[in-house]
C-alpha positions as CSV (number, residue, x, y, z in Angstrom):
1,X,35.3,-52.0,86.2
2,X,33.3,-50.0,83.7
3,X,30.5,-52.4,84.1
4,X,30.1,-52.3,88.1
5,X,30.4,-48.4,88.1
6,X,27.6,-48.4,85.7
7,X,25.7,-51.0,87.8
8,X,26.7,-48.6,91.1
9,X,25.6,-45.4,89.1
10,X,22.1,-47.0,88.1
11,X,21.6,-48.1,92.2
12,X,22.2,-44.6,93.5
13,X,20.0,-43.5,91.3
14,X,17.3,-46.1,91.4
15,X,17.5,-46.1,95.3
16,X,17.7,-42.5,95.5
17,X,14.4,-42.1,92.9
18,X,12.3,-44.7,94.6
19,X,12.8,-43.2,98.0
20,X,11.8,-40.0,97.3
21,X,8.6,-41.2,95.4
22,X,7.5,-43.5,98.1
23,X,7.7,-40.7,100.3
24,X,5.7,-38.7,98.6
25,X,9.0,-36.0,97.4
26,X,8.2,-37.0,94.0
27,X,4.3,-36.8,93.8
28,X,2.4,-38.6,91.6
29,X,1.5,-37.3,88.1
30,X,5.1,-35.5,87.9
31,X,7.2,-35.7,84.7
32,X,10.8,-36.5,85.4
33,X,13.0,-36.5,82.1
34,X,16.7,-38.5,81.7
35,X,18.1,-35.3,81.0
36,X,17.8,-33.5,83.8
37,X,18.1,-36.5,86.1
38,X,21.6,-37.2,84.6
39,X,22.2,-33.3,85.2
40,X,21.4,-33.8,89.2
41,X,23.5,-36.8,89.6
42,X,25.9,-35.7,87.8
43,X,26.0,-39.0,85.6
44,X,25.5,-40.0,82.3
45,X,21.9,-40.8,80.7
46,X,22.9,-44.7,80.3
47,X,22.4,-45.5,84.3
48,X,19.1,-42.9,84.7
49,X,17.4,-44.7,82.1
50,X,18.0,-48.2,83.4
51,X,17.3,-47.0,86.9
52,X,13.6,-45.8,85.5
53,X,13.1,-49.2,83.7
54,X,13.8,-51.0,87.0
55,X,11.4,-48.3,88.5
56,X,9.0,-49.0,85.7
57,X,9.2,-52.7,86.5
58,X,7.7,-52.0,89.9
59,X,5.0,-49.7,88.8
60,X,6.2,-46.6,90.0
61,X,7.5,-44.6,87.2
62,X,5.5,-44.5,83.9
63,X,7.3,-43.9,80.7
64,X,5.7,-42.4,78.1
65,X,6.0,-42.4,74.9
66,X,8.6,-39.8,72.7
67,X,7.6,-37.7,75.8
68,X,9.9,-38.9,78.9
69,X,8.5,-40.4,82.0
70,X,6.2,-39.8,84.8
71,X,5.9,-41.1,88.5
72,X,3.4,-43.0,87.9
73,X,-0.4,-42.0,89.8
74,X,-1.4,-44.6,92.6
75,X,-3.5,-46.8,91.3
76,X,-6.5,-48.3,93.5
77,X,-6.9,-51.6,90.9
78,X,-2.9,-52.3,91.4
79,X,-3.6,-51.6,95.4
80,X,-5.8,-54.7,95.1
81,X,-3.6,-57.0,93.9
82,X,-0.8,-55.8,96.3
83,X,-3.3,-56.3,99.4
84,X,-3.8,-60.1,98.1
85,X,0.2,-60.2,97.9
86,X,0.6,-58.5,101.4
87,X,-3.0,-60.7,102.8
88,X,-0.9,-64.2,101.7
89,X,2.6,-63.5,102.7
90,X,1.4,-61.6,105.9
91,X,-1.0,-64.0,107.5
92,X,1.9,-67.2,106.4
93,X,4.3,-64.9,108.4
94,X,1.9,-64.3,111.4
95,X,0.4,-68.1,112.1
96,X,4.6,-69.3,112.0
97,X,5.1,-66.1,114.1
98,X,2.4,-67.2,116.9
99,X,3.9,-70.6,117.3
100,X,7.5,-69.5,117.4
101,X,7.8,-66.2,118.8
102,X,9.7,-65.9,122.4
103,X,10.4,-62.4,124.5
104,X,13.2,-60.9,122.4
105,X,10.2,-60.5,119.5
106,X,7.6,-59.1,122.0
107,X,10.1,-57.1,122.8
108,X,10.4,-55.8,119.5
109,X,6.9,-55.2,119.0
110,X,6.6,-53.2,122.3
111,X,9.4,-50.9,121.2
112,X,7.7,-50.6,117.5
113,X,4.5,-49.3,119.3
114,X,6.3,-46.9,121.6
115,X,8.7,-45.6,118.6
116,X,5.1,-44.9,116.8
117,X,3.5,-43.1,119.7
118,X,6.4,-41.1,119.9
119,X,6.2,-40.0,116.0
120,X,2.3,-39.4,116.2
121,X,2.5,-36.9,119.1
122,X,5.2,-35.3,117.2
123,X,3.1,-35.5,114.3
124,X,5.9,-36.7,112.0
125,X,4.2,-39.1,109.9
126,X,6.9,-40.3,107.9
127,X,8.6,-41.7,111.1
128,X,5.6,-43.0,112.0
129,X,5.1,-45.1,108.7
130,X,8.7,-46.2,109.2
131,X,7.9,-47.7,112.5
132,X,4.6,-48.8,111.1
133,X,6.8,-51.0,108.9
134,X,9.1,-52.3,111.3
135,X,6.3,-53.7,113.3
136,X,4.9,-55.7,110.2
137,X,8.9,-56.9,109.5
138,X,8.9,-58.4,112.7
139,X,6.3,-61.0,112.0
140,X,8.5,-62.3,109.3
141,X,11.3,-62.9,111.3
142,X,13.6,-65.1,109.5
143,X,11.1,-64.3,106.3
144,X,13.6,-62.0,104.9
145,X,12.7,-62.9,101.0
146,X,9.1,-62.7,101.3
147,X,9.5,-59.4,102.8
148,X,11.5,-57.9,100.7
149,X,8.6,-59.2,97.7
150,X,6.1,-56.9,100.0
151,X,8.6,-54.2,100.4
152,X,9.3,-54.6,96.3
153,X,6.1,-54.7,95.3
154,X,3.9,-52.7,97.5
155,X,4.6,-49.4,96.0
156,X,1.2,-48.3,95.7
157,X,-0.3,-49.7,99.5
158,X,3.0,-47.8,100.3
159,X,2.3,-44.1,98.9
160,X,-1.5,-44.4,99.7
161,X,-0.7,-45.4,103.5
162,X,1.2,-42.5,104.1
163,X,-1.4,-40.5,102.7
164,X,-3.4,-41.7,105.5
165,X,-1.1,-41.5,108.3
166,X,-1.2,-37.6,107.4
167,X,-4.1,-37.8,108.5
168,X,-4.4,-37.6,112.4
169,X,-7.2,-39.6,113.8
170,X,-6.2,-42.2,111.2
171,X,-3.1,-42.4,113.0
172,X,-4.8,-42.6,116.1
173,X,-6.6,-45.7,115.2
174,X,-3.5,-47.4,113.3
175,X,-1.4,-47.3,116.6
176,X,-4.6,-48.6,119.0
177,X,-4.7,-51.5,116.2
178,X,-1.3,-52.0,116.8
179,X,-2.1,-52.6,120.4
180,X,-4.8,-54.6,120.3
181,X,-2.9,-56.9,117.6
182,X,0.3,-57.2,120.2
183,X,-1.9,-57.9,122.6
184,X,-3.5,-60.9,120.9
185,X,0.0,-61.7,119.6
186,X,1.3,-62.0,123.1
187,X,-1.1,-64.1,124.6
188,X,-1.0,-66.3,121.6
189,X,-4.5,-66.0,120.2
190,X,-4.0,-67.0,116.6
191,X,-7.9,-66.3,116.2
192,X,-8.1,-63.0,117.2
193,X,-4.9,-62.4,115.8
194,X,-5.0,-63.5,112.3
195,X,-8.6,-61.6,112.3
196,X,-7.2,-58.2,113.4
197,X,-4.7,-58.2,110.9
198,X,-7.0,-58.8,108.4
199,X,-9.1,-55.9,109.5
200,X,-5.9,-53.8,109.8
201,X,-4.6,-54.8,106.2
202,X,-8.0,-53.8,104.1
203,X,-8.7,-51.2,106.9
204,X,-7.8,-48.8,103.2
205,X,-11.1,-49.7,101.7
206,X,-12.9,-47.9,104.0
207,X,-10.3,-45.0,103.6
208,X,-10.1,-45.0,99.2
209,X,-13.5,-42.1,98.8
210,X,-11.9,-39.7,101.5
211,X,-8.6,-39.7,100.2
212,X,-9.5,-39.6,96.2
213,X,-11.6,-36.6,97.6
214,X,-8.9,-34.6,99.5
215,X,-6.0,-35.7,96.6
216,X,-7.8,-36.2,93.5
217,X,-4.6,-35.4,91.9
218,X,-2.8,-38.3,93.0
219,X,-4.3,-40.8,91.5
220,X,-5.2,-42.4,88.3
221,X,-8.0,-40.9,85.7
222,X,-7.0,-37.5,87.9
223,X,-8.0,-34.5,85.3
224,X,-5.8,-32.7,88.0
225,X,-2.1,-30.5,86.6
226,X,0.3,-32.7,88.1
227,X,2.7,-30.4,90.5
228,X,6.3,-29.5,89.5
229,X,9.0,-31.7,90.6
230,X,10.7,-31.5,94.0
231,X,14.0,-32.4,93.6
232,X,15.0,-31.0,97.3
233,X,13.3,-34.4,98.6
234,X,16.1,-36.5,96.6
235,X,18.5,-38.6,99.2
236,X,21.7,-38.0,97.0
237,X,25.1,-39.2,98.0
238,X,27.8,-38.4,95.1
């Protein structure tokens, strides 16, 4: 019994922590220490540090050396080998998904697109990402373990796309690529398909120079203070 409340102490906490730093609550750069981790979930150190090697593990939290651990900056060079993990799994998903779909999945899709219109005239970009997510799921349909890989592994493409859904016009685009893709989807193009989500995947390279410019601090080789920690974004249930 002591064993599985361990194991349930380390998941509230790793679940909890990992939230909050893909969405951006915990920014890059910040130093998060054991101590005071235990202290806010009220736990012991034992289950915090396991929870921030599991974190490590995914590249999200750095630990340094005799002086704690930090969330670790997004990193354009790990970015690269998550696109080529997101390019293969993705584009399997999508050529199965073309031959197999039926209504139920367009219809899906359709409510994906009008969930995301919805966030991006409220401006609420986080719901936006959300549904930008569930959109890509349902191309995997029955895929369920090599999305969860993406959804694993994709830490980086994750914080770095919501930094560009803040931005508007970017958000503008994402949704018309969205369209265009169902579109193609629907008729059963696989050609011009497969070659809009390939745009729409590395559609970030054109994006990495503005958004290294606007949050230098964010990222790796940043000379920028890292900010203080925002524990009000943690998704604690005790």
């Amino acid at each position: 019994m002591r064993q599985s409340k361990r194991e349930n102490s380390t998941q509230l906490v790793y679940s909890s922590v990992r939230e909050s730093i893909l969405n951006l609550n915990l920014v890059p750069g910040t130093e998060i220490s054991e101590t005071d981790m235990a202290l806010r979930f009220k736990l012991s150190r034992t289950p915090v540090r396991e929870a921030f090697i599991a974190l490590s593990k995914e590249g999200l939290v750095t630990v340094l050396p005799q002086k704690g651990s930090m969330i670790s900056r997004i990193d354009f060079a790990r970015i690269e080998q998550e696109l080529f993990l997101r390019d293969a799994l993705e584009t399997s998903a999508l050529k199965q998904f073309l031959k197999n779909h039926n209504a139920s999945h367009l219809k899906e899709l359709e409510e994906c697109i009008e969930l995301q219109s919805q966030a991006a005239n409220a401006r609420k970009f986080g719901k936006f990402h959300q549904y930008d997510n569930m959109f890509h799921k349902v191309f995997f349909n029955e895929q369920n373990l090599a999305w969860e890989a993406l959804e694993n592994m994709c830490g980086h493409y994750h914080r770095v796309r919501l930094l560009s859904i803040w931005l508007q016009d970017i958000i503008k685009d994402l949704l018309e690529e969205h369209k265009k893709l169902f579109r193609a989807v629907k008729k059963r193009d696989s050609v011009k398909a497969l070659q809009l989500l390939d745009n729409h995947i590395h559609k970030l390279n054109t994006e990495e120079e503005m958004l290294l410019r606007l949050f230098p601090d964010y990222f790796v080789n940043s000379n920028e203070i890292p900010k203080p920690v925002d524990f009000g974004g943690l998704n604690v249930n005790i």
